[in-house]
VOGU-3710 file (C-alpha; in Angstrom, 3 decimals, decimal comma):
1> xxxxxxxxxx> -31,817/8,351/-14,437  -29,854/5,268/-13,431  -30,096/3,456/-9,803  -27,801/2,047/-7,454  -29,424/-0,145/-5,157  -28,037/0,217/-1,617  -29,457/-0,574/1,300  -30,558/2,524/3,754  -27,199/2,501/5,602  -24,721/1,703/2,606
11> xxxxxxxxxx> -26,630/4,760/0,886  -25,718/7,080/3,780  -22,197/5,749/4,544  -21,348/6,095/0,753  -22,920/9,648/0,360  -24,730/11,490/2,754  -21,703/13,020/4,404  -20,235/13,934/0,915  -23,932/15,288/-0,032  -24,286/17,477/3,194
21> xxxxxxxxxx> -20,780/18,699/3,325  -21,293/20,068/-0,558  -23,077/22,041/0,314  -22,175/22,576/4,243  -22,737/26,574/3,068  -25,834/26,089/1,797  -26,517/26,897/-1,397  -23,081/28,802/-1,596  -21,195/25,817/-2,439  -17,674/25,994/-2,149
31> xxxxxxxxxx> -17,140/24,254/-5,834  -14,215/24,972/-8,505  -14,425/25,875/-11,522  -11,017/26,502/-13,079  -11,865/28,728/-15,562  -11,839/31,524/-13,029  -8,308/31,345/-12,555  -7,604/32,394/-16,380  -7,405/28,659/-17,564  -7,797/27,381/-21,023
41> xxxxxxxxxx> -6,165/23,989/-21,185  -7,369/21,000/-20,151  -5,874/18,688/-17,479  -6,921/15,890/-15,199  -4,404/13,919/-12,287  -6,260/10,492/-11,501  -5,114/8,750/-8,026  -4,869/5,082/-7,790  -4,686/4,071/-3,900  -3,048/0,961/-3,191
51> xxxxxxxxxx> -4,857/0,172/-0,235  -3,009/-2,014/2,184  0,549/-0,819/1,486  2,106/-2,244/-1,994  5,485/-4,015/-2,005  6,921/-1,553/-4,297  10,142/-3,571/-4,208  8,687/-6,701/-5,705  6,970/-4,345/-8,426  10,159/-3,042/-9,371
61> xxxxxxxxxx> 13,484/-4,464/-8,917  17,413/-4,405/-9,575  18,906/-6,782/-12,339  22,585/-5,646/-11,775  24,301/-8,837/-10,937  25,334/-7,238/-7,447  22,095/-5,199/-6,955  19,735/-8,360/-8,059  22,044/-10,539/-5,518  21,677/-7,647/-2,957
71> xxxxxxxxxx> 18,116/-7,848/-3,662  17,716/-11,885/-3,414  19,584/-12,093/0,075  17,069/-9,532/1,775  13,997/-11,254/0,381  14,823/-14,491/0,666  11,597/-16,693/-0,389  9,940/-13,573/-1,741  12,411/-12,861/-3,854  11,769/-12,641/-7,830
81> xxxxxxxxxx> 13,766/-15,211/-9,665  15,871/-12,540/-12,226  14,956/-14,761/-15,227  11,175/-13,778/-14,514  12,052/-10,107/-14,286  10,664/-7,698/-16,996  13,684/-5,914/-18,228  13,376/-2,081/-19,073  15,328/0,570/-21,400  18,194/2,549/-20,083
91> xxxxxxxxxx> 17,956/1,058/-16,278  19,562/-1,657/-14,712  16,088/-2,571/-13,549  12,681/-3,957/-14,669  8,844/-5,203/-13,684  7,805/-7,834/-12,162  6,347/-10,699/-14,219  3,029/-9,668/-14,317  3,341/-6,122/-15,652  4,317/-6,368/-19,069
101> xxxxxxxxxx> 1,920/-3,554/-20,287  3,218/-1,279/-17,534  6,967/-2,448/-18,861  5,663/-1,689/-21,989  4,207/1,835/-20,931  7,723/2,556/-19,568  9,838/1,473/-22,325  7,480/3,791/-24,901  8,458/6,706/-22,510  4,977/6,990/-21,191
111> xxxxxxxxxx> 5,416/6,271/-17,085  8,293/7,066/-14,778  9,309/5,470/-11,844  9,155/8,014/-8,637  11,741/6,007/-6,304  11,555/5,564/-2,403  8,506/7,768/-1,985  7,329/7,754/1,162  5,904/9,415/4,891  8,881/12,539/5,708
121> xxxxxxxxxx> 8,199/15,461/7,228  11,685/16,448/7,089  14,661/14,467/5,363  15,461/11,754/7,122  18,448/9,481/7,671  19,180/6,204/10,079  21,897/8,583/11,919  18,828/10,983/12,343  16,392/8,786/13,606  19,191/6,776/16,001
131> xxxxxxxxxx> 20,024/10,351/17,009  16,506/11,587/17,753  17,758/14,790/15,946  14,802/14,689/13,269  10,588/14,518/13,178  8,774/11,620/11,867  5,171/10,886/11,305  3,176/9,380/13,923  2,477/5,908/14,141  5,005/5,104/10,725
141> xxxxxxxxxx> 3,643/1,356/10,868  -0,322/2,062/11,161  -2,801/1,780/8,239  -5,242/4,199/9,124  -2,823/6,592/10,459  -0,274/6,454/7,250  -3,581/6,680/5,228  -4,324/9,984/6,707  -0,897/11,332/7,183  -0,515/10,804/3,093
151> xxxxxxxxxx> -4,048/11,918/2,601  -3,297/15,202/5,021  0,261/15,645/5,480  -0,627/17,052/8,698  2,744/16,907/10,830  0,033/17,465/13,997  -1,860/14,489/13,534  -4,804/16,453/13,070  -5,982/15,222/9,792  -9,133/18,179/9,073
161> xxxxxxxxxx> -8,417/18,462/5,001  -6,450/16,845/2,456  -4,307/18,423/-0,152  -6,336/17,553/-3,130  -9,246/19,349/-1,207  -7,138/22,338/-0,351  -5,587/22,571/-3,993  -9,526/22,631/-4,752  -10,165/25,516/-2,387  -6,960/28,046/-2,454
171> xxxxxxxxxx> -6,842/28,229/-6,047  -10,402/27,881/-7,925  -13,273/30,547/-7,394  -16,742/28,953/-5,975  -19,083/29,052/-8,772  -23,103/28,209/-8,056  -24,196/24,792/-7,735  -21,651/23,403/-10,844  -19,817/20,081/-10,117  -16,458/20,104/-7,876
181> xxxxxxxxxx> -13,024/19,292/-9,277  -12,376/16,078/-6,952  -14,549/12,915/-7,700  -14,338/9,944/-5,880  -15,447/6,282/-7,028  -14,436/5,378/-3,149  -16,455/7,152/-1,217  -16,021/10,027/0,731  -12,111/10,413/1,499  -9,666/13,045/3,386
191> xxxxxxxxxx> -7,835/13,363/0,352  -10,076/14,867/-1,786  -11,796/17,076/2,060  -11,725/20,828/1,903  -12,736/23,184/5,515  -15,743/23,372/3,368  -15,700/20,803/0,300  -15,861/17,468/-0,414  -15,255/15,382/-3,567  -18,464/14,508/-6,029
201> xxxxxxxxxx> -18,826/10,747/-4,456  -20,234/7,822/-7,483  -19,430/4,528/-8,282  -18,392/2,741/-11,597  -22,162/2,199/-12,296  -22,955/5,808/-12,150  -24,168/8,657/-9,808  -25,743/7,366/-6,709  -29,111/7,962/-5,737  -32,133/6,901/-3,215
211> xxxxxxxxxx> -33,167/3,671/-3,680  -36,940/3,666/-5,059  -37,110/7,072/-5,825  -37,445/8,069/-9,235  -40,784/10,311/-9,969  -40,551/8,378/-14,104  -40,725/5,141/-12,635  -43,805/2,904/-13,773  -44,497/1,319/-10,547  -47,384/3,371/-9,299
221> xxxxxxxxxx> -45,892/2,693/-5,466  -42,473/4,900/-6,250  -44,144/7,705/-8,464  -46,299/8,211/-4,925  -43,534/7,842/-2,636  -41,331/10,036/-5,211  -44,169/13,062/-5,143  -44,272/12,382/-1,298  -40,504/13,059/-1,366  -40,419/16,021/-3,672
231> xxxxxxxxxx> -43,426/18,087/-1,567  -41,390/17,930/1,208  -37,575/19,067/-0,285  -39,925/21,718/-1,699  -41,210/23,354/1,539  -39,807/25,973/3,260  -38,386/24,770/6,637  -37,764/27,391/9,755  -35,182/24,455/11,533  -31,685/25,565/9,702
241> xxxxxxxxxx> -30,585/21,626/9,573  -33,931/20,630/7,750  -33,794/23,280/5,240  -29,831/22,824/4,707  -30,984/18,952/4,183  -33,514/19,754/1,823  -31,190/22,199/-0,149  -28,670/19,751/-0,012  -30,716/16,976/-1,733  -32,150/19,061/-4,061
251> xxxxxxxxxx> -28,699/20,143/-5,579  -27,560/16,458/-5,537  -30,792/15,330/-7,223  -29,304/17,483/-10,169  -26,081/16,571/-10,026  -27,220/13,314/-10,088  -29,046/13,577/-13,142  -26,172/15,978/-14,544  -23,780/13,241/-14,426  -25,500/10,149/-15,824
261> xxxxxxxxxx> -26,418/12,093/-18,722  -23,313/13,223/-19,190  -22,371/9,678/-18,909  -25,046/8,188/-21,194  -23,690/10,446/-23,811  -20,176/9,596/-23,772  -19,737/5,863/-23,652  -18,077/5,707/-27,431  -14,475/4,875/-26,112  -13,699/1,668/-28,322
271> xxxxxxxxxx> -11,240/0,114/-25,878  -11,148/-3,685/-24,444  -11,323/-2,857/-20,817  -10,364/-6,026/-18,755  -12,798/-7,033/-16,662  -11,807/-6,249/-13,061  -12,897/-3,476/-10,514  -10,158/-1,019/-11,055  -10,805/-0,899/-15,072  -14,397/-0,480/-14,215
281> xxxxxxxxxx> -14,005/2,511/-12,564  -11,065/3,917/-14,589  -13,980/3,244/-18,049  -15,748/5,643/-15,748  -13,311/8,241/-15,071  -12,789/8,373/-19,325  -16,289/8,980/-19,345  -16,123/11,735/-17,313  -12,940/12,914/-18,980  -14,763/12,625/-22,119
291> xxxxxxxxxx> -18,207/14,361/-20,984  -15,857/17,627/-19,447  -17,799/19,745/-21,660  -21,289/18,949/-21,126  -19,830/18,919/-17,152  -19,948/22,662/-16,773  -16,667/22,905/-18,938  -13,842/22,503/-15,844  -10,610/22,689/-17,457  -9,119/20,765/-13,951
301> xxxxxxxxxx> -10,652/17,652/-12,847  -9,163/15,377/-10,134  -10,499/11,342/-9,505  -9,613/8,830/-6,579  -9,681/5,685/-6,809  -9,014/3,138/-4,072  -8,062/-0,651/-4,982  -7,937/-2,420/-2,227  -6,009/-6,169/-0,854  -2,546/-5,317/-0,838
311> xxxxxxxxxx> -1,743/-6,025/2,518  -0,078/-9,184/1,852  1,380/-10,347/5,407  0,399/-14,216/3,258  0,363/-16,022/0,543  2,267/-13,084/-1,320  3,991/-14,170/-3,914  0,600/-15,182/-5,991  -1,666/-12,631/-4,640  0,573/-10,035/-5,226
321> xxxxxxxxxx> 1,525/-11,347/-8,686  -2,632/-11,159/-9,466  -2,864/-7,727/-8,187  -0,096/-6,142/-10,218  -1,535/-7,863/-12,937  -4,814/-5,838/-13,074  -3,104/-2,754/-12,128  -1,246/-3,153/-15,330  -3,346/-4,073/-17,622  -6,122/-1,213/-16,170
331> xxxxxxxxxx> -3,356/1,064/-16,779  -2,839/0,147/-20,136  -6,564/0,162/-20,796  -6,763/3,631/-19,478  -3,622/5,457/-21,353  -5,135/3,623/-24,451  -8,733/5,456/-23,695  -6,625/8,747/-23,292  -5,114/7,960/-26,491  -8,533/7,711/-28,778
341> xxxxxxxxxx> -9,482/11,056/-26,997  -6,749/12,625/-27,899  -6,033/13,506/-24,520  -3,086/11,318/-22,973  -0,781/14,463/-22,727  -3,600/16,093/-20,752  -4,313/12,886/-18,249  -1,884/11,853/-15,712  -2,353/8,640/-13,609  -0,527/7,935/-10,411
351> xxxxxxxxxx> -0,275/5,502/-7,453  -0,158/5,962/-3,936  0,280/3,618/-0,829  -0,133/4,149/2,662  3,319/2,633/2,868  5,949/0,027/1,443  6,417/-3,286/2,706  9,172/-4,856/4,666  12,293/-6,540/2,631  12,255/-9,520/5,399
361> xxxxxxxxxx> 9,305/-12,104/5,461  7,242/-13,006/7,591  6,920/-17,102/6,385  4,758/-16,602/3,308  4,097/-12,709/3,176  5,386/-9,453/4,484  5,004/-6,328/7,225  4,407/-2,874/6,752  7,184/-1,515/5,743  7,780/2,356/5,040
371> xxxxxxxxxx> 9,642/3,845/1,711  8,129/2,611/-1,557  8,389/2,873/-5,484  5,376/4,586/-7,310  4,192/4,511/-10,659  3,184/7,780/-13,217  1,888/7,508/-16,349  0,660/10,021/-18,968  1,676/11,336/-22,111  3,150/14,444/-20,530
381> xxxxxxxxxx> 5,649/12,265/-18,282  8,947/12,624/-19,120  9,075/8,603/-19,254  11,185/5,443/-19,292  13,297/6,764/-16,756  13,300/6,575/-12,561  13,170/9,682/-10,663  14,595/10,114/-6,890  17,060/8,006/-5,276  16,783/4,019/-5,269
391> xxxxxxxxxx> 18,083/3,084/-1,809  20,535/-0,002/-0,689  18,182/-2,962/-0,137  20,815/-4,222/2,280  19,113/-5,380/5,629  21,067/-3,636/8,526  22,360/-1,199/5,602  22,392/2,613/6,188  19,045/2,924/4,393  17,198/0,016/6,902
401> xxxxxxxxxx> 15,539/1,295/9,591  14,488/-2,383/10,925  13,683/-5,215/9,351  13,853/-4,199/5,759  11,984/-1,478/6,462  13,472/1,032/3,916  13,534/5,080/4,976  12,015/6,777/2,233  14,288/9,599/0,259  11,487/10,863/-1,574
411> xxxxxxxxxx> 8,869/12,622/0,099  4,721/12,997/-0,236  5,402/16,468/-0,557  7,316/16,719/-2,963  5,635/14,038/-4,823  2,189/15,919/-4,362  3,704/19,003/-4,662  5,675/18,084/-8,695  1,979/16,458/-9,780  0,692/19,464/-8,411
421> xxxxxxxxxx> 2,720/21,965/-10,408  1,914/20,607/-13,628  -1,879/21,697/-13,186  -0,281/24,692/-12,737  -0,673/25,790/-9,162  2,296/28,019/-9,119  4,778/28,494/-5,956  3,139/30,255/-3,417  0,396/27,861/-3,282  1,952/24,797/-3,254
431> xxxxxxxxxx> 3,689/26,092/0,055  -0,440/26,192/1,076  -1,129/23,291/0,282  1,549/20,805/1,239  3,267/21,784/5,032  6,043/19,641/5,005  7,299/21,015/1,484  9,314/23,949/2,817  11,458/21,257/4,895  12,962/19,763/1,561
441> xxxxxxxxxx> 15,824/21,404/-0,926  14,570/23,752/-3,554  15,392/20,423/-6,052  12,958/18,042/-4,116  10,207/20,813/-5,090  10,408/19,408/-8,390  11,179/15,961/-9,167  11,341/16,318/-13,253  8,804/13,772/-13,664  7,112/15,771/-16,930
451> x> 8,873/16,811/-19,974
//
């Protein structure tokens, strides 16, 4: 079995919540397993958090003569010169200059462009908002809170579950002590949070276990402290929190094991994966993809990923440029390990950002901004084309709410909600799961993003 090394307290912040809450019934672990709800196919959604808030209108942009010069006169020194701009099929529009695999995905029909996507709980318009006549999201401008508002959609503010964890838990029966839907190579997140679930937390290197505790190691100093270890998960404890801890790290001590087998075994994709954190743990998540089998057969599977450094109030316009570069190329790496599987109609990759950023500058970078363009690839995508409503980049324009800070048309909902459907949650559920949905037209339920 492989080892992490992690200090005492990185150990516990990356996994003892996720391990406890498991199995917070026990041994009755609230885990799906798909083929309970009369499932045959196979088909995984895989979340890529830009963490920071991405300027999704420096990723992609107008080339119109009158858009593009809309465009350059509301970002000013951030602006992309149009000669750099990565042109697409069938749009006036195209990537910036350091996505040419991701123009490339597009242009092959393999990712769509979900437009102005952002925090709503009901439509919203500048007139609305002047007005006071409609409900936004607390704290619009706030990391953590537009982290957990798209992680929850919780119009309260609450923030107990997320809707990947209550997809989990309204529509896949609990099944003994097999391997959730949701895994997470970032930790423990709301996202992924059920009342009584959490995602299967790892890293890129594998599953993550107790430093110096491995009852096969050589060093006679482990093997005692491992035997030590293992007398006590096996006794029989009268205190309800010491047994639930001992059941608890039994059942992750297999899981453990479970999944860097299963990884051991299934590390024959022959791709060139660039060598950057977000390909590292996308290689990971095709492992896993690959291993479904031999990881108690679960026809749905669900990964998070957070990539982080995308709050770019400086130096923008290069370290921007560097991080759109290894998103593209990791997506390209990725939809090419789908590919050799034989399984890029049956994968579906998509970003997410706790928000835009502002059209205006600051001097060298930008603010946190609100609406924002996202990215979805897969062979199932109905591709090369941009779904929802681009807005006027105009600063004071009916679409600004200050600043260049552009209200979203598209919401998280419905976003969610059209990703959602394709697993095939059907109707009634979705309605469940996302609590802002029934505020949005019957069209917004379904943004034609697959074929």
């Amino acid at each position: 079995m492989s080892s992490i090394n992690k200090s005492r307290r990185e150990f516990l912040k990356a996994t003892a919540v996720s391990s406890v809450a498991l199995s917070s019934l026990g041994l009755q672990l609230n885990i799906a397993n798909v083929n309970a709800a009369g499932v045959s196919d196979y088909k995984a959604l895989v979340c890529i958090f830009l963490a920071g808030g991405n300027d999704g209108f420096n990723m992609f942009m107008p080339t119109s003569e009158a858009e593009y010069n809309t465009y350059s006169s509301s970002r000013q020194t951030m602006a992309i010169p149009l000669a750099n701009i990565l042109p697409v099929n069938n749009v006036e529009y195209g990537f910036h200059p350091g996505m040419p695999e991701v123009q490339s995905l597009f242009n092959n029909n393999n990712l769509v462009i979900v437009a102005n996507t952002g925090a709503l709980i009901e439509p919203t318009t500048l007139d609305d908002i002047n007005s006071k006549t409609v409900v936004t999201p607390i704290q619009l401008f706030s990391h953590r809170d537009q982290e957990q508002f798209w992680h929850s959609l919780d119009p309260t503010g609450q923030y107990q579950t997320g809707w990947a964890g209550r997809l989990e838990e309204k529509n896949y029966a609990a099944v003994d002590d097999s391997l959730p839907i949701n895994f997470s190579l970032s930790g423990n997140n709301l996202w992924q949070s059920g009342s009584n679930s959490v995602p299967y937390t790892m890293s890129s290197a594998g599953a993550i276990t107790l430093d110096d505790i491995d009852a096969e190691s050589s060093d006679p100093t482990i093997q005692q402290r491992s035997a030590v270890f293992n007398s006590l998960l096996s006794k029989e404890y009268t205190d309800p929190l010491m047994q639930h801890y001992a059941d608890t790290q039994k059942i992750s001590n297999v899981l453990s094991e479970k999944v860097d087998t299963a990884l051991a075994l299934n590390n024959n994709i022959n791709i060139n994966w660039p060598d950057n954190k977000v390909s590292a743990a996308l290689k990971t998540v095709a492992q896993l993809i690959e291993a479904k089998t031999s990881l108690a057969e679960q026809n749905r599977q669900i990964f998070y990923i957070t990539f982080g450094g995308w709050d770019t109030h400086g130096n923008q316009l290069e370290s921007h440029q560097q991080l759109l570069t290894e998103l593209s190329q990791s997506l390209q790496a990725f939809y090419d390990a789908t590919t050799a599987m034989g399984l890029q109609d049956s994968v579906t990759t998509f970003t997410a950002s706790e928000f835009g950023r502002t059209l205006t500058t600051n001097g060298d970078g930008t603010d946190h901004g609100w609406g924002n363009h996202h990215l979805v690839m897969g062979g199932a995508v109905d591709g090369g084309k941009i779904v929802g409503k681009m807005p006027d980049l105009t600063i004071g324009g009916d679409d600004d709410y200050s600043d260049g800070r552009i209200i979203p048309t598209t919401s998280i909902d419905s976003y969610g909600a059209t990703l959602t459907s394709w697993l095939g949650v059907n109707a009634d559920a979705l309605n469940k799961i996302f609590p802002n949905l029934k505020n949005f037209p019957a069209n917004e339920k379904d943004l034609k993003i697959f074929v």
